[in-house]
PALUM-371284 format. One record per residue (C-alpha): x, y, z. Coordinates in steps of 0.1 Angstrom, whole numbers, padded with zeros to 4 digits, always signed. Layout:
BEGIN
XYZ;...
END
This chain:
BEGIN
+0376-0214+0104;+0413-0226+0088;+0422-0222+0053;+0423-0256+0035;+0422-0260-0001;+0392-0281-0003;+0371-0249+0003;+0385-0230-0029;+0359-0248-0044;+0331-0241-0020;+0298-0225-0035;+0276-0221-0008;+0286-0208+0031;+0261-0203+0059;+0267-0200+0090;+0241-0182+0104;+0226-0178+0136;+0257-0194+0159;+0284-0171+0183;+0306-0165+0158;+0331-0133+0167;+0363-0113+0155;+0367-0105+0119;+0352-0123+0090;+0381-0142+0079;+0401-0122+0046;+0404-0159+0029;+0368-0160+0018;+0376-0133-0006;+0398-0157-0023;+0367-0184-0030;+0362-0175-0066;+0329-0204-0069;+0313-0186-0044;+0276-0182-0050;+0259-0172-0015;+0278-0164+0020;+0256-0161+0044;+0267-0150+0080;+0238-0136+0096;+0229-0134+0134;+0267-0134+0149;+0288-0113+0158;+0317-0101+0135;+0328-0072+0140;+0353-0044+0121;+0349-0037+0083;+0337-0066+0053;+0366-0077+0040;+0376-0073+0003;+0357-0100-0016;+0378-0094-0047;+0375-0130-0065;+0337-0135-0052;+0322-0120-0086;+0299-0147-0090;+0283-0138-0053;+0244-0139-0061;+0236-0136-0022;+0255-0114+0006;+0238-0118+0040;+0257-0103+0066;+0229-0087+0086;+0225-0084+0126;+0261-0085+0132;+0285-0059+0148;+0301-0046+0113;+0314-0009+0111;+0325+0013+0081;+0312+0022+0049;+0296+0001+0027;+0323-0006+0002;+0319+0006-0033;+0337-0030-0049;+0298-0040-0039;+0286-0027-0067;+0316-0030-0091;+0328-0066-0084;+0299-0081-0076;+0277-0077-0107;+0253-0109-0098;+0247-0101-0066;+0205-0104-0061;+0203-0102-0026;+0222-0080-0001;+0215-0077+0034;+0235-0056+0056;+0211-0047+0081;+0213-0043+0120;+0248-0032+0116;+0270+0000+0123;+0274+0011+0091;+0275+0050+0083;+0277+0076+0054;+0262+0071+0022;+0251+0044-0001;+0274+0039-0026;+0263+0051-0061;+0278+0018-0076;+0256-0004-0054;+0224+0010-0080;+0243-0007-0107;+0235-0041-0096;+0210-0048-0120;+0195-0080-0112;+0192-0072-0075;+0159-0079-0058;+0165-0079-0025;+0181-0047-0003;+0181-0042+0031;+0197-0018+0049;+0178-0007+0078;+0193-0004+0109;+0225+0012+0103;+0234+0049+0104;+0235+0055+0070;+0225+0091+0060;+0223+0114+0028;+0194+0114+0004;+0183+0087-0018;+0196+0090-0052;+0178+0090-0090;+0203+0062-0096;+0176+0040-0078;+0163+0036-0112;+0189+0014-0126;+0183-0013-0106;+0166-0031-0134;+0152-0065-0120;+0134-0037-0094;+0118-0023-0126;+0102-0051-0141;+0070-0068-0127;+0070-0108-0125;+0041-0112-0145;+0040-0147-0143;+0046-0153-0108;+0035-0118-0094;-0007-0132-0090;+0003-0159-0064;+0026-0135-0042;+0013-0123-0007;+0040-0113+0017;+0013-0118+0048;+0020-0159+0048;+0033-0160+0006;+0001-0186+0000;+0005-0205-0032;-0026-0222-0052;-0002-0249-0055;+0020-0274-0037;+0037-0287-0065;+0075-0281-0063;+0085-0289-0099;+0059-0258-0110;+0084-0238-0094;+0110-0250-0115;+0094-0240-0145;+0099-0204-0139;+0126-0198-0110;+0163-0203-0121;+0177-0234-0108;+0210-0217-0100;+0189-0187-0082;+0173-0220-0060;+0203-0234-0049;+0219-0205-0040;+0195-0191-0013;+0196-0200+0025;+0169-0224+0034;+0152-0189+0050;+0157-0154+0056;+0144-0126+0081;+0129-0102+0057;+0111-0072+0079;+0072-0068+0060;+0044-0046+0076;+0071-0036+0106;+0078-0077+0117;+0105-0098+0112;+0094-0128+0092;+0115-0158+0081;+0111-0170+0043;+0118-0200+0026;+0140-0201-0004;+0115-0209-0027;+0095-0172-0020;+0128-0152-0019;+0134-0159-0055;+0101-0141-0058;+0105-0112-0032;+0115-0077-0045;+0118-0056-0017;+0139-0020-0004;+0140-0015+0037;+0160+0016+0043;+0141+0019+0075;+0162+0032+0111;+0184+0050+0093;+0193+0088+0094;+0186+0095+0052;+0174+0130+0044;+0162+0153+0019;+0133+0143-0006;+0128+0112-0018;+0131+0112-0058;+0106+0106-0086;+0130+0083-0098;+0119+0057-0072;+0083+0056-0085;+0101+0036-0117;+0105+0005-0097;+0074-0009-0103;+0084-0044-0094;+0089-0035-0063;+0061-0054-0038;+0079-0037-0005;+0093-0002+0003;+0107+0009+0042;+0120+0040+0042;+0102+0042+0079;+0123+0061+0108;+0143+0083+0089;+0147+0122+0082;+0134+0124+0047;+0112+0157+0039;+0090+0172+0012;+0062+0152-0008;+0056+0119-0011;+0066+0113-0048;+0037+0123-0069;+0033+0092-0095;+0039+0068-0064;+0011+0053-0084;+0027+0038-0104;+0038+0010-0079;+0014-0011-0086;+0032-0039-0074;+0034-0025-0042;+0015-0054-0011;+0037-0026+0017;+0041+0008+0020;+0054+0022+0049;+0067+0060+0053;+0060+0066+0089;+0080+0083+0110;+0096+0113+0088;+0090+0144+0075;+0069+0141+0045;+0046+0170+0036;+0020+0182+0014;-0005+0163+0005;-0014+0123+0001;-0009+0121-0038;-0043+0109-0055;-0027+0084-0074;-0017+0059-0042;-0059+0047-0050;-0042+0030-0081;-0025+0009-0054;-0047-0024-0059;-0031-0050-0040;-0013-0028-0013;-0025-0049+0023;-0003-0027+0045;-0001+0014+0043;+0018+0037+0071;+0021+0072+0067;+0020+0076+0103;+0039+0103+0126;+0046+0130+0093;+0032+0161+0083;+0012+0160+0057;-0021+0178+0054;-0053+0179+0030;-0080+0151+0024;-0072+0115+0030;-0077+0098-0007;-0108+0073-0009;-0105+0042-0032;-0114+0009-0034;-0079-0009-0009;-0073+0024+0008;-0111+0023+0026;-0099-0009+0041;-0072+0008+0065;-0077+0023+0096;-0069+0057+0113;-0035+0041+0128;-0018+0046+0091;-0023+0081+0096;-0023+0090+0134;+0003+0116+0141;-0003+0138+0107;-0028+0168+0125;-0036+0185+0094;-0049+0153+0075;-0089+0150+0073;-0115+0127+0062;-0121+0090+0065;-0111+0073+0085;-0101+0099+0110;-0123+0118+0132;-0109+0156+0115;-0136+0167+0090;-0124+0187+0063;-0130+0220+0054;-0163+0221+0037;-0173+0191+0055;-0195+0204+0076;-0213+0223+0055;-0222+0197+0036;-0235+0178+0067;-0254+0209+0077;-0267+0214+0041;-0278+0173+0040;-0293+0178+0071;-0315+0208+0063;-0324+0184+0037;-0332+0157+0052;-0355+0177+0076;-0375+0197+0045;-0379+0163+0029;-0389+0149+0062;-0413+0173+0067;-0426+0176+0030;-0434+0138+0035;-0453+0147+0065;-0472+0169+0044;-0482+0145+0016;-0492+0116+0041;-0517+0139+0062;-0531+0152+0024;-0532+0117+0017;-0547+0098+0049;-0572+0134+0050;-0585+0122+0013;-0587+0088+0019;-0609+0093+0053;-0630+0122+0038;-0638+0102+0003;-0643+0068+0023;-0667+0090+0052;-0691+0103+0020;-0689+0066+0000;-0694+0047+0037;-0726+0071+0047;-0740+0068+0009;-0739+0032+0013;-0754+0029+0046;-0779+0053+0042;-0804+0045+0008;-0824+0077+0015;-0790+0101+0020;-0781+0080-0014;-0811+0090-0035;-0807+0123-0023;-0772+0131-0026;-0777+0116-0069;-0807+0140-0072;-0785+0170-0057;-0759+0160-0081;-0786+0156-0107;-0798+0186-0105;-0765+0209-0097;-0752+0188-0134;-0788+0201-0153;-0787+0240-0134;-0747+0242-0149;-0756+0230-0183;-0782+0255-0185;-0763+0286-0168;-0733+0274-0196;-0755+0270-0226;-0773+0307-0215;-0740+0324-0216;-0723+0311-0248;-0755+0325-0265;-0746+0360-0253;-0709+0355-0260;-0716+0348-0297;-0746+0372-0298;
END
């Protein structure tokens, strides 16, 4: 990889997935045309090298390398177009950079697999193009396959940015619902997505993340983070993945994850969190793995009742047994009538003589109580 002048000019680099090793070369930061580096699946090792004249960079793949260091803090201030940054399975410790939250039109970060730690910051909320929902593409997005109800590449073209297009690999690994998937160009322009996951953050995550309502996935899986899960996480309605597994949340599941429409894949797994499991509409379609590992959760779907659970049960069930048995009571009133009336009407109307008889008994018990009736209202009024 020699210096030549012919690749001053150079706008798109990937060489991805091949043995690459040693440093990334310090020339590349000289490549002011640079849209997209992309040098994935090698391995470089020691520090990124100063990109100082790349400020036109819209994608920054150096995932699944050997990198070390911090993540620089020129990220954020030199590379203002920067959309997709992917530093993942690397070595890099401390903090995120506050500066990186000031890339405003990025869409894709991933950063799992490092040893970053630290908690997440409120400045999460400035990344902009993270808090605005893709209206007009949003309805034909599903990260489990992306299936379009098209094939037509020119609709595309209609509503992704031509210079976003042509600066994107032909795929990338993205990590949804705990996999590694490859996607195609095409999808990434669509794909807004955080993976923090395998990292050692801490402390609580802030209400400032529920503002990114763009967002379609969120890993902060296999970290250290504590207290509630953000109250208004609601609000994500964008939200297809959610995984939060493997920390230290607590508290309760916050009502509002029901408003969660299109989320497909949910795991709060390994936490501690307590109280009743929510029940809407997409969160009765997951099983008790989402949850396993969280003792003081109850309800559907796992097998831990809640308090008062029971005694509902017991209460339905002496219930359903005095119903039961006031049922039992009506048919054998019932079936008693109906065999009694239809023994008198059956005799009457096999027998002519018991007939006759029985009308004159009736006859005459109708005339003795007209009589005894008529004899006593006279007294009454006399």
């Amino acid at each position: 990889m020699g210096k030549t002048s012919s690749f001053m000019e150079i706008n798109f680099i990937s060489l991805s997935n091949n043995n690459l090793w040693g440093s990334i070369p310090q020339w590349i930061g000289n490549l002011s045309m640079l849209l997209s580096l992309h040098l994935s699946n090698n391995n470089f090792q020691g520090e990124i090298p100063f990109l100082k004249n790349c400020s036109k960079l819209i994608t920054l793949d150096l995932g699944q390398n050997k990198l070390t260091g911090n993540i620089p803090i020129w990220i954020g201030k030199r590379l203002s177009s920067l959309k997709i940054l992917c530093l993942r399975s690397n070595s890099f410790h401390g903090s995120i950079p506050f500066e990186l939250f000031k890339l405003k039109g990025l869409q894709i970060l991933d950063l799992a697999y490092n040893f970053l730690s630290g908690p997440l910051p409120k400045s999460l909320k400035l990344l902009d193009a993270m808090a605005t929902k893709n209206k007009r593409l949003q309805p034909w997005i599903h990260l489990d396959g992306f299936r379009f109800p098209f094939t037509d590449h020119s609709i595309f073209n209609k509503h992704v940015p031509i210079s976003l297009e042509i600066t994107l690999p032909d795929s990338l690994m993205i990590d949804v619902k705990g996999i590694e998937r490859e996607y195609t160009n095409i999808v990434l322009s669509l794909v807004k997505t955080i993976d923090f996951s395998c990292n050692n953050r801490n402390g609580e995550v802030p209400i400032e993340l529920t503002s990114l309502v763009g967002l379609i996935s969120l890993n902060l899986s296999r970290n250290q983070f504590i207290g509630p899960i953000p109250i208004n996480i609601g609000f994500m309605q964008s939200l297809e993945c959610l995984d939060l597994s493997m920390n230290y949340f607590s508290g309760e599941i916050p009502h509002s994850i029901v408003n969660l429409n299109g989320l497909n894949h949910l795991n709060l797994s390994y936490n501690q969190l307590s109280g009743r499991i929510p029940m809407g509409t997409q969160l009765d379609s997951f099983n008790e793995s989402s949850y396993y590992g969280n003792p003081k959760l109850c309800g559907k779907p796992l097998v831990n009742t809640c308090e008062g659970d029971e005694h509902a049960i017991h209460n339905g069930g002496r219930k359903s047994h005095d119903d039961k048995d006031n049922f039992d009571l009506y048919l054998g009133m019932s079936l008693g009538y109906i065999i009694g009336l239809w023994g008198v009407l059956g005799s009457l109307l096999l027998k002519r003589s018991w007939a006759i008889a029985y009308f004159q008994f009736y006859k005459n018990m109708t005339k003795n109580i007209y009589v005894f009736l008529l004899v006593r209202i006279n007294r009454w009024f006399n």
